[in-house]
ZALUMMAR-201754 format. One record per residue: residue number from 1; x, y, z of N, C-alpha, C, O in turn. Coordinates in steps of 0.02 Angstrom, whole numbers, plus 50000, padded with zeros to 5 digits. Atoms other than C-alpha are relative to their C-alpha. Example, Ala and Ser with C-alpha at 12.3 -4.5 7.8 and 13.67 -1.06 7.14 Angstrom:
2
     n    n_px    n_py    n_pz   ca_px   ca_py   ca_pz    c_px    c_py    c_pz    o_px    o_py    o_pz
     1   50045   49941   50000   50615   49775   50390   50045   50060   50000   50097   50059   50033
     2   49958   49941   49997   50684   49947   50357   49961   50055   50037   49986   50110   50045
***
This chain:
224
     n    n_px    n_py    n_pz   ca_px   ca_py   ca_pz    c_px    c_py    c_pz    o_px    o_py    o_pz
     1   50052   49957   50028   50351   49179   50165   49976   49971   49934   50023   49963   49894
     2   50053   50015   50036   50210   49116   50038   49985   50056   49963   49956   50097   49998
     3   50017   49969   50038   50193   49229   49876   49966   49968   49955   49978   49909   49938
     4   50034   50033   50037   50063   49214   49761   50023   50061   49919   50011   50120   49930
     5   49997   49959   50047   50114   49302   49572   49950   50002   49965   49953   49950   49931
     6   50048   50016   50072   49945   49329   49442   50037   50046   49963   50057   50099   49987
     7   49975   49961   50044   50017   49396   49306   50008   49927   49934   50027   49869   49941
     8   50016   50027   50045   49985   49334   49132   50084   50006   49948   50126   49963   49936
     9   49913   50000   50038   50155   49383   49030   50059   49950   50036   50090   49964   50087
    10   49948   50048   50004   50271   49234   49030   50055   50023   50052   50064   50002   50109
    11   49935   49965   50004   50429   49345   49041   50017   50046   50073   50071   50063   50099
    12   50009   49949   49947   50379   49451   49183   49988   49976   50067   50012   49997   50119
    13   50007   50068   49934   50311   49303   49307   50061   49977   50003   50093   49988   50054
    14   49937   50019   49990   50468   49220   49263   50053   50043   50074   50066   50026   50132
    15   49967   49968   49994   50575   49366   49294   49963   50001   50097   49983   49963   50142
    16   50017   49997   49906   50479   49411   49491   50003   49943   50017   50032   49937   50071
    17   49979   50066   49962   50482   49229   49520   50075   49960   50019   50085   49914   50059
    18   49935   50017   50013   50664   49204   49488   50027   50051   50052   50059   50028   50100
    19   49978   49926   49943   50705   49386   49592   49980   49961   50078   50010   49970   50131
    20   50055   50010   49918   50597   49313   49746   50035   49919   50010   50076   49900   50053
    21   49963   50081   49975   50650   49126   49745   50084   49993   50036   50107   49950   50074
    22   49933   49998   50011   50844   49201   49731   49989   50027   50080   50032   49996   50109
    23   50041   49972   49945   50756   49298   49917   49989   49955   50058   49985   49964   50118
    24   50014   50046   49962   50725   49143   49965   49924   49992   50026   49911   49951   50070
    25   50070   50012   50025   50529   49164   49937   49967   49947   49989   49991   49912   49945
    26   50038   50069   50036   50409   49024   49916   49964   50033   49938   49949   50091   49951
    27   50042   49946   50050   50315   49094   49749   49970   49933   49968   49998   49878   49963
    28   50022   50030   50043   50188   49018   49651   49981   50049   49932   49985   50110   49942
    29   50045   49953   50028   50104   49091   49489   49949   49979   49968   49947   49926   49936
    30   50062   50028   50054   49935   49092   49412   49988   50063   49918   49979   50124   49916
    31   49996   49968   50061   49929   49158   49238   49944   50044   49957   49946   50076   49905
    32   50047   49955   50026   49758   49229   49233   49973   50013   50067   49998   49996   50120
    33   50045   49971   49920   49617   49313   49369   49950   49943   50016   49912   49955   50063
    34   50031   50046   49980   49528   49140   49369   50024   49953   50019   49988   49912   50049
    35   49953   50050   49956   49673   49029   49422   50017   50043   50057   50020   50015   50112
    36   49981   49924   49942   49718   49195   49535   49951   49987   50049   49974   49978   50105
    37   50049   49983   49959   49567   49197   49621   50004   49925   50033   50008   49917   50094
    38   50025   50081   49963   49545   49005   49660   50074   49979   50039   50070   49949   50093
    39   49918   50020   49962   49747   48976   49718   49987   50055   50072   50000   50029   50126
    40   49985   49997   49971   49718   49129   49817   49938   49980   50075   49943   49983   50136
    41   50038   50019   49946   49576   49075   49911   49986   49940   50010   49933   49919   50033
    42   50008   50065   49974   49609   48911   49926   50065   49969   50029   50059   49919   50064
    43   49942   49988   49943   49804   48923   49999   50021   50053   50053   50007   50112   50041
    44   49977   49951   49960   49875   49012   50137   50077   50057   49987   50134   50043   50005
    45   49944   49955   50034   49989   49168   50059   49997   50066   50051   49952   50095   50082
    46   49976   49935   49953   50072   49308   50151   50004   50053   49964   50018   50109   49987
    47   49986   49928   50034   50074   49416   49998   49968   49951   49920   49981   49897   49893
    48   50032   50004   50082   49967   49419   49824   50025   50056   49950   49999   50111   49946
    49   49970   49914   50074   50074   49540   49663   49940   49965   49957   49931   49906   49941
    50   50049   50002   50055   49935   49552   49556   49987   50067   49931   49962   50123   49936
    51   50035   49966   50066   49918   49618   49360   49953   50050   50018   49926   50046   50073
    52   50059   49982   49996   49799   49736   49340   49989   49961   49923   49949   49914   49923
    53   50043   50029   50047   49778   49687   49153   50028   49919   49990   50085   49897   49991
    54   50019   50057   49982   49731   49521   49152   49974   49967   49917   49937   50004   49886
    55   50050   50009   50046   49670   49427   48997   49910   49978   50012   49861   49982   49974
    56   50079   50020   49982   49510   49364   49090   49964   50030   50023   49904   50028   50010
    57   50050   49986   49935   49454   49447   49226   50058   50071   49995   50113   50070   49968
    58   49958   49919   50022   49520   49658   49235   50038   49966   50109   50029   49921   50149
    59   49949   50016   49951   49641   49659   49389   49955   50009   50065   49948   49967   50110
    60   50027   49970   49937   49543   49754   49513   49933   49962   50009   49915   49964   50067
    61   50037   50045   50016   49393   49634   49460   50031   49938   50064   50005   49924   50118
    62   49950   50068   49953   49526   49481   49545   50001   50020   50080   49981   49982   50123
    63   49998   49973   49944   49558   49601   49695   49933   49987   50029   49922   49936   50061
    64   50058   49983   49961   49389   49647   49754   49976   49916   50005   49950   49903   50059
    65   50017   50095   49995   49353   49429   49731   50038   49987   50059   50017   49950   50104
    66   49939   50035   49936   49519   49417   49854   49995   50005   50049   50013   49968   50095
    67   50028   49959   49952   49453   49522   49952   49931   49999   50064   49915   50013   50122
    68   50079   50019   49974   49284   49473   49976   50007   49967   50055   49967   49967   50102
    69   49989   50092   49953   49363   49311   50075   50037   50041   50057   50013   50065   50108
    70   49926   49974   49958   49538   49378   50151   50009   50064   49991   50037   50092   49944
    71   50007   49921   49989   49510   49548   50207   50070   50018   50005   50091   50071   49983
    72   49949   49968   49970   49679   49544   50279   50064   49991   49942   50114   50026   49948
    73   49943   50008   50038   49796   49483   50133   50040   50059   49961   50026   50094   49912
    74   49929   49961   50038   49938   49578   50080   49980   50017   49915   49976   49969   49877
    75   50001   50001   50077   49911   49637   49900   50027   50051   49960   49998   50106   49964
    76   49967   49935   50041   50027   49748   49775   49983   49985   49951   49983   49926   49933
    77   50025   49974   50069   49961   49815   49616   50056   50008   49958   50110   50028   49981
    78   49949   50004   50054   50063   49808   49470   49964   50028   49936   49909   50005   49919
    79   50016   49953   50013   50041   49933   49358   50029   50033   49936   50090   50030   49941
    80   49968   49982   50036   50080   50021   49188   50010   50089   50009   49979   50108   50059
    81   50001   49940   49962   50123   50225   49198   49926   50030   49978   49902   50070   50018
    82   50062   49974   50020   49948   50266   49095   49963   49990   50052   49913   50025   50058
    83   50092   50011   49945   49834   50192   49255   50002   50044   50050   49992   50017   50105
    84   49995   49963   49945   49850   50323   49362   49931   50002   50039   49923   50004   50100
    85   50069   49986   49953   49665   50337   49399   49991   49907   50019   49953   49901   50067
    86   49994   50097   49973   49678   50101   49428   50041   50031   50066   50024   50028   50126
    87   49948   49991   49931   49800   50156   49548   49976   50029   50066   49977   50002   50122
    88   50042   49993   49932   49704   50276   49658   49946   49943   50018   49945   49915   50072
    89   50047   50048   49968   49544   50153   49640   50021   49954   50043   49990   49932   50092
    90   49992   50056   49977   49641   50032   49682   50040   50009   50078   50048   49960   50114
    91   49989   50007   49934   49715   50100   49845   49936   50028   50046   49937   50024   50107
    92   50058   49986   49979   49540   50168   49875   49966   49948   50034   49933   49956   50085
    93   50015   50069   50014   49502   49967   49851   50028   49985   50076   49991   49954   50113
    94   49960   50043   49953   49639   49933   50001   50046   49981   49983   50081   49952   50024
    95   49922   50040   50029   49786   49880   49889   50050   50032   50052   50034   50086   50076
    96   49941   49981   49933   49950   49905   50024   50045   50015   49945   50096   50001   49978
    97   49954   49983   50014   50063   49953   49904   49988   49979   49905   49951   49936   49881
    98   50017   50021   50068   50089   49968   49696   50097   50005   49953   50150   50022   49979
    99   49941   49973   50011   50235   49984   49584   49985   49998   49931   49948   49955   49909
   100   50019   50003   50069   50231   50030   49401   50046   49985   49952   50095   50021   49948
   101   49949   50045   50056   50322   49918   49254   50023   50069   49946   49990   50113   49918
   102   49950   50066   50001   50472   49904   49203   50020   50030   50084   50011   50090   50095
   103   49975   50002   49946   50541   49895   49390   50064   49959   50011   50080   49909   49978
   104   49937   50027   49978   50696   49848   49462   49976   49917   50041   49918   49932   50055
   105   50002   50061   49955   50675   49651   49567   50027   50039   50058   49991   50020   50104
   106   49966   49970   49943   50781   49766   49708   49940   50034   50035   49931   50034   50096
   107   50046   49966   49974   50629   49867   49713   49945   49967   50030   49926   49980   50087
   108   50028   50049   49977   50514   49737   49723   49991   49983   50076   49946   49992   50116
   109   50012   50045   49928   50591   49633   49874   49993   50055   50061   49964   50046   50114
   110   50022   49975   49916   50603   49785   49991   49951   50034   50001   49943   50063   50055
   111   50076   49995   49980   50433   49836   49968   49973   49940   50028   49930   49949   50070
   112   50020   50055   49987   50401   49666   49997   50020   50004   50087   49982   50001   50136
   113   49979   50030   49918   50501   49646   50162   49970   50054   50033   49941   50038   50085
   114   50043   49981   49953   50425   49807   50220   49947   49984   49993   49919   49993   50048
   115   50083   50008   49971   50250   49762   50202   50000   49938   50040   49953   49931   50080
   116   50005   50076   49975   50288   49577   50263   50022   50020   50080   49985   50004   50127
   117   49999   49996   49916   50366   49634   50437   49951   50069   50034   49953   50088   50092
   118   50019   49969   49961   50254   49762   50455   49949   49982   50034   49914   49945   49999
   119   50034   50004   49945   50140   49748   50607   49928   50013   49959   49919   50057   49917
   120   50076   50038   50037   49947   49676   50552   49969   50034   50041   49912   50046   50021
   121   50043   50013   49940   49891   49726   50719   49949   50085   49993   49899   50111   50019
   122   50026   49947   50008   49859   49878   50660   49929   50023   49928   49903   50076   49912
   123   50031   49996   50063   49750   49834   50498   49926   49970   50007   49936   49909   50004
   124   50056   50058   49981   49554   49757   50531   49949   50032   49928   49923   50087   49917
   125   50044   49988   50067   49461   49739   50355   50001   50096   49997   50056   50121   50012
   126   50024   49961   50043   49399   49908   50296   50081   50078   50075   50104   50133   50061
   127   50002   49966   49942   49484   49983   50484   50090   50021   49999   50133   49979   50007
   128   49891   49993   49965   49693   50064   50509   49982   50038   50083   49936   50076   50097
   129   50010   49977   49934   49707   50105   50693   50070   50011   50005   50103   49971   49972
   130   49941   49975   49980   49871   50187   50752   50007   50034   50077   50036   50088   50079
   131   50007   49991   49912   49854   50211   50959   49947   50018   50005   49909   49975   50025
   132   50080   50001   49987   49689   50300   50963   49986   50047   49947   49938   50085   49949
   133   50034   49968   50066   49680   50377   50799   49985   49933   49950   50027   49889   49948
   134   50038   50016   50042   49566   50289   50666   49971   50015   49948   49938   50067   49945
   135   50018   49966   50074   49528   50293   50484   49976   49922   49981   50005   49868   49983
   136   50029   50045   50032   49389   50196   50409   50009   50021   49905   49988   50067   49870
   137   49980   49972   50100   49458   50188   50202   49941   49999   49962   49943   50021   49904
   138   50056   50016   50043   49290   50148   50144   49952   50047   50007   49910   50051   49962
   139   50057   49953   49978   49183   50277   50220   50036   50079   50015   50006   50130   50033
   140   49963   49926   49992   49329   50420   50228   50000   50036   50086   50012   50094   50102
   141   50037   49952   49945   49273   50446   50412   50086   49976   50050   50108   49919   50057
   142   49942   50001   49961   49449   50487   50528   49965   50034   50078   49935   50085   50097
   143   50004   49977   49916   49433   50485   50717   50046   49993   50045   50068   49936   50045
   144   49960   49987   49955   49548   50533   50857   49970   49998   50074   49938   50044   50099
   145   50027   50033   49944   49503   50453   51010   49903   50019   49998   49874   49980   49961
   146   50072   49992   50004   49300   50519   51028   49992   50066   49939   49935   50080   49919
   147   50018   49954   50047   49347   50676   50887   49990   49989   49947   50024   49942   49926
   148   50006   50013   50092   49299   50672   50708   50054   50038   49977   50067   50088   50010
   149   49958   49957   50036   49424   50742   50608   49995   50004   49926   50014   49952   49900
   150   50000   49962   50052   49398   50833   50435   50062   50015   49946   50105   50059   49947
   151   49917   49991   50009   49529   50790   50316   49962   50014   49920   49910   49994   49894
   152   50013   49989   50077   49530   50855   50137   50022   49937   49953   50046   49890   49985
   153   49998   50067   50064   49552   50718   49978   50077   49992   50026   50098   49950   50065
   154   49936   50061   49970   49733   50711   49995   50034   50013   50058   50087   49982   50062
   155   49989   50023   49923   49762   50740   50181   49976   49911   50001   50012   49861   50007
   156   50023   50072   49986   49653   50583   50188   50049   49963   49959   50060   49915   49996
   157   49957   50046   50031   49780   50493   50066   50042   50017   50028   50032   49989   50082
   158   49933   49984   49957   49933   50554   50142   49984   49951   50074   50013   49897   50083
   159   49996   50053   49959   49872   50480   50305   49993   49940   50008   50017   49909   50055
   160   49991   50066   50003   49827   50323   50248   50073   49971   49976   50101   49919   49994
   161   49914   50030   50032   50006   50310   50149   50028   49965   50079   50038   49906   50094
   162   49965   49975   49921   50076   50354   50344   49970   49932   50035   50008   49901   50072
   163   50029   50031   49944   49953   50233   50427   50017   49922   49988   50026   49879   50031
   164   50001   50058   50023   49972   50087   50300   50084   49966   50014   50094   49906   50016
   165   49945   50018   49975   50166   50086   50347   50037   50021   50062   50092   50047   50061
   166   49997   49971   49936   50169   50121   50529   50068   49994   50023   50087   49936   50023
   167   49930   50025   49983   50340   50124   50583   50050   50015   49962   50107   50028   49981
   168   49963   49991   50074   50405   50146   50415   50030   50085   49984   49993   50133   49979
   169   49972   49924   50020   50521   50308   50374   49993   49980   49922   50016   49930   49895
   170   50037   49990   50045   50431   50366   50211   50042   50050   49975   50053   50097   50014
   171   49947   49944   50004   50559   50474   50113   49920   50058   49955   49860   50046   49953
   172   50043   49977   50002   50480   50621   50036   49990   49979   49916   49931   49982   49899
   173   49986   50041   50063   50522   50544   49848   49922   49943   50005   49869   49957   49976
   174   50045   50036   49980   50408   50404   49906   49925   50005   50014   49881   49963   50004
   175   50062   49944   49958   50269   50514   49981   49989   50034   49942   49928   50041   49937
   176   50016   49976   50059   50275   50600   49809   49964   49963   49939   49925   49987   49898
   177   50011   50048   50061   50249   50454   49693   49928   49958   50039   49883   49954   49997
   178   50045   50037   49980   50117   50355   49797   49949   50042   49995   49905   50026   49956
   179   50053   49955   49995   50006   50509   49837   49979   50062   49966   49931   50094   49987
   180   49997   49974   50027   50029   50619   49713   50013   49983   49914   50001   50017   49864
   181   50006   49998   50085   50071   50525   49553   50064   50048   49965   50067   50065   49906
   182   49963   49938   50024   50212   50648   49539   50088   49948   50009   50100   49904   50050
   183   49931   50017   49988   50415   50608   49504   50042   50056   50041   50036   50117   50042
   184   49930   49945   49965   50552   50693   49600   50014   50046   49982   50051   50058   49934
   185   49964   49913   50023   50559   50881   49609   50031   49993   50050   50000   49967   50096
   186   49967   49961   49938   50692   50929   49732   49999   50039   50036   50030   50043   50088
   187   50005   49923   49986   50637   51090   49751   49905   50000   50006   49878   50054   50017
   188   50089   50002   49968   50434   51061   49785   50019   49987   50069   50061   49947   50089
   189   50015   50002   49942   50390   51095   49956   49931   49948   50011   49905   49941   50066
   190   50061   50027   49979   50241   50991   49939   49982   49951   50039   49921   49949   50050
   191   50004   50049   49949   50249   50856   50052   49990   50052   50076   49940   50062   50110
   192   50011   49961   49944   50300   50973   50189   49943   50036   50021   49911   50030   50074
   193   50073   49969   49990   50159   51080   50165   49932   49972   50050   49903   49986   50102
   194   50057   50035   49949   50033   50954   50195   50010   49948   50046   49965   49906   50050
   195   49971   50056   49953   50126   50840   50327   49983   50076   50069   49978   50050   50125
   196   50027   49965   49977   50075   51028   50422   49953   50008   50022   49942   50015   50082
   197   50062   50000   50009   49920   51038   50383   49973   49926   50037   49926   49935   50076
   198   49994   50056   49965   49916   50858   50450   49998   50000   50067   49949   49984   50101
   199   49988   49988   49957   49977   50886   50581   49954   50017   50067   49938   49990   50120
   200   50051   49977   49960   49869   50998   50645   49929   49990   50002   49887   50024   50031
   201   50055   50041   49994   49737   50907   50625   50010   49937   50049   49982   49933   50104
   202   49979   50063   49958   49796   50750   50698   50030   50000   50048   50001   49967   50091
   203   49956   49981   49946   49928   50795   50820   49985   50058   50077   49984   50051   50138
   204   49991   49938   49963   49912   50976   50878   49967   49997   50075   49997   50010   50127
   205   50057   49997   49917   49748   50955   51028   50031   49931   50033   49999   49913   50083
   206   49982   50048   49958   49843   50804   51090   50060   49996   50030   50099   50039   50010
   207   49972   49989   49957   49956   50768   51211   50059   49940   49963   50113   49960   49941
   208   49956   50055   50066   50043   50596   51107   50000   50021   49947   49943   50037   49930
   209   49969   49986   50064   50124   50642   50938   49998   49952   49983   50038   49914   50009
   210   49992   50053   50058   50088   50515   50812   50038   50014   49945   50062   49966   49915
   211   49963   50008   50073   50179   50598   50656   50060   50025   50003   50057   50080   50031
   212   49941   50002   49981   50359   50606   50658   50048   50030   49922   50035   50015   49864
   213   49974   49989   50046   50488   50690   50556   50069   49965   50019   50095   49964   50075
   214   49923   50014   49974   50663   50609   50530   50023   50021   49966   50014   50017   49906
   215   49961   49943   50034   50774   50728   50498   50050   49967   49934   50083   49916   49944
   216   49952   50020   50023   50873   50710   50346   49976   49939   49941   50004   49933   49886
   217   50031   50047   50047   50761   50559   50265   49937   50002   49995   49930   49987   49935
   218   50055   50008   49989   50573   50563   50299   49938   50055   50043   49930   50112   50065
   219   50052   49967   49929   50417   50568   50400   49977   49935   49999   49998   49894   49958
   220   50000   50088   49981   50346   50400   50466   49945   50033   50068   49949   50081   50105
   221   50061   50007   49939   50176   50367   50585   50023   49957   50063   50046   49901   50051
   222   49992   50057   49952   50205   50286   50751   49978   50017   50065   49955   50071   50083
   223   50022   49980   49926   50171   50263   50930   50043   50014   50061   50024   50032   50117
   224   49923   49991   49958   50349   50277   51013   50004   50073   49996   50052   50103   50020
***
């Protein structure tokens, strides 16, 4: 596996390059969004961690460039806790995953290994497909085989979380912090709530169950 690091702080490239090599990672890094942009569209990488602040070029600036080319590349946002509104744009953008500094390297690689084995087949530029449900991210428009479906702001994020890791048991910790911005209450029902509400939108008039609860850890999208 082919990683590409932009990130401008010395200390911090080091540090993920040293975590990922120890992984057994190929890693390169470019130190601003104009070596970023030209490494990543001019090698073949299975995964781009990209800054948002950047001294040259603003982060999401680099993205939407990466983007332009390699619809399909892998890309996690890296992140301080003030960007909360970088964070939605930026999964609005298509970013697959973010994590916000200081972070563990533990945390890192298995975000890493799940986005790296997860299944592409399900991702086409702007398009997530999951058996015959469909969500275009750019245009908000969700369809279930010939139905439209009507999802509120964060239904529609919740199912993209779900769609972007198909397969993936999603604890509800996880499901809190990505789509909500929120840390660990124990005692919020809020996931449940709208994994309901979900539900019955997506599930209920059909005869295949796409959204899955696993008892005990999660909820997770799939076609099994």
């Amino acid at each position: 596996m082919k990683i590409l690091i932009i990130e401008d702080e010395k200390e911090i490239a080091s540090f993920i390059k040293k975590g990922l090599q120890a992984e057994h990672f190929a890693v390169d890094v470019a130190p601003n969004g104009k070596e970023g942009i030209y490494c990543a569209l001019t090698n073949d990488y299975d995964l781009v961690i990209l800054d948002l602040r950047l001294p040259d070029i603003y982060g999401l600036e680099v993205f939407k460039k990466i983007r332009e080319t390699k619809e399909d590349l892998s890309i996690i946002i890296l992140t301080v806790e003030n960007e909360v509104k970088k964070k939605v744009e930026a999964f609005d953008l298509g970013a697959n995953d973010y994590l916000t500094k200081p972070f563990a390297i533990e945390e890192l690689t298995a975000r890493i290994r799940a986005l790296l084995n997860r299944s592409k087949e399900n991702i086409t530029g702007n398009i997530l497909k999951v058996a015959d449900l469909e969500m275009n991210v750019k245009t908000h428009e969700v369809k279930r085989g010939d139905k439209m479906i009507d999802l509120r702001h964060r239904e529609f994020d919740l199912l993209q979380y779900l769609m972007r890791n198909v397969g993936i048991v999603l604890t509800r910790s996880m499901i809190l912090e990505h789509v909500w911005d929120m840390n660990v209450d124990p005692f919020t029902n809020t996931v449940d709530v709208h994994m309901r509400y979900l539900r019955k939108k997506i599930d209920d008039d059909f005869k295949k169950k796409l959204l899955k609860t696993v008892h005990g850890s999660g909820y997770k999208i799939s076609e099994d």
